[in-house]
C-alpha positions in Angstrom: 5.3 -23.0 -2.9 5.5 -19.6 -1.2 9.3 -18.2 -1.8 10.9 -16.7 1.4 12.3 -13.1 1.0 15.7 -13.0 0.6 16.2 -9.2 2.5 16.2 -8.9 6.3 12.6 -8.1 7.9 13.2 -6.4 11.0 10.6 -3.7 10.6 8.0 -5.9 9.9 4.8 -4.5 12.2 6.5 -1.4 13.5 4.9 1.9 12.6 5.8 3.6 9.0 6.1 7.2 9.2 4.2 9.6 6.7 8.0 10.1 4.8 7.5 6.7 4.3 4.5 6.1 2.9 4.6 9.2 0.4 7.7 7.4 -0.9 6.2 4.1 -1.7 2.9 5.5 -3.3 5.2 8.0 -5.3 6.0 5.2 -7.0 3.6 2.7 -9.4 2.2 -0.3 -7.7 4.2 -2.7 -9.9 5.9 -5.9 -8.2 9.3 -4.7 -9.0 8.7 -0.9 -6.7 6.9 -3.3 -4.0 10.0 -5.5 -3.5 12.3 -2.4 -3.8 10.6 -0.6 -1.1 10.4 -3.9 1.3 13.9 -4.0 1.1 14.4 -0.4 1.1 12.5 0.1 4.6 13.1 -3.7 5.5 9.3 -4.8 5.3 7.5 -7.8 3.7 6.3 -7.1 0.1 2.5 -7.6 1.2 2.6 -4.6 3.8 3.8 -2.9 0.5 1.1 -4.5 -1.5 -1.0 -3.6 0.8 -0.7 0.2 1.2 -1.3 0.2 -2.4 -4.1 -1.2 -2.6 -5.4 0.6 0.8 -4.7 3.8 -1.2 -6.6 2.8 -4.2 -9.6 2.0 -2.1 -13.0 4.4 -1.5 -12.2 5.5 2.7 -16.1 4.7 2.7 -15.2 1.2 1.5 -12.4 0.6 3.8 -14.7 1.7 6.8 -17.1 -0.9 5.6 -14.3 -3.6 5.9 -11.7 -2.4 8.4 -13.5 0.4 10.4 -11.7 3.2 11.8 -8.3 2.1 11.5 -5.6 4.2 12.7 -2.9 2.9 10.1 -5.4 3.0 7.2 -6.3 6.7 8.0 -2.6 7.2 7.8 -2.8 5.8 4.5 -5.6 7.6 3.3 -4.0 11.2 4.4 -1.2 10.3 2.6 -2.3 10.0 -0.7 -4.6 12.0 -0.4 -1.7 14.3 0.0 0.2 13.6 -2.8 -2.7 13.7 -5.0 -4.2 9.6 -5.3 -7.6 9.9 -5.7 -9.9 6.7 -5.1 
């Protein structure tokens, strides 16, 4: 059984901005700073899981898998940034 989020999701597929980002990956990766952020910027908790994870992966890897993506690049300049290193 997959449990509905109980915040409003109106952003859901818009753009994020780099402010954005840098906030959610100044932050752990833990479940709790996932479903504080999709509230915060009124997202789904995967697109929060997902930058995460995005950030944590090789930008050789992601090419393999995704190619040049223009959100993923975002990503990736973004934690780059603020110091991530994958």
């Amino acid at each position: 059984m997959v449990k509905k989020e109980e915040w409003a999701s109106e952003n859901k597929g818009k753009p994020w901005t780099d402010s954005e980002l840098e906030a959610v990956l100044s932050d752990a990766p833990t479940k709790d700073n996932c479903e504080k952020y999709a509230k915060a910027f009124k997202r789904g908790r995967g697109s929060i899981e997902q930058i995460y994870r995005w950030a944590m992966t090789s930008k050789k890897e992601i090419m393999e898998k995704r190619g040049d993506e223009k959100f993923v690049n975002q990503i990736k300049k973004v934690s780059k940034k603020i110091g991530w290193v994958a």
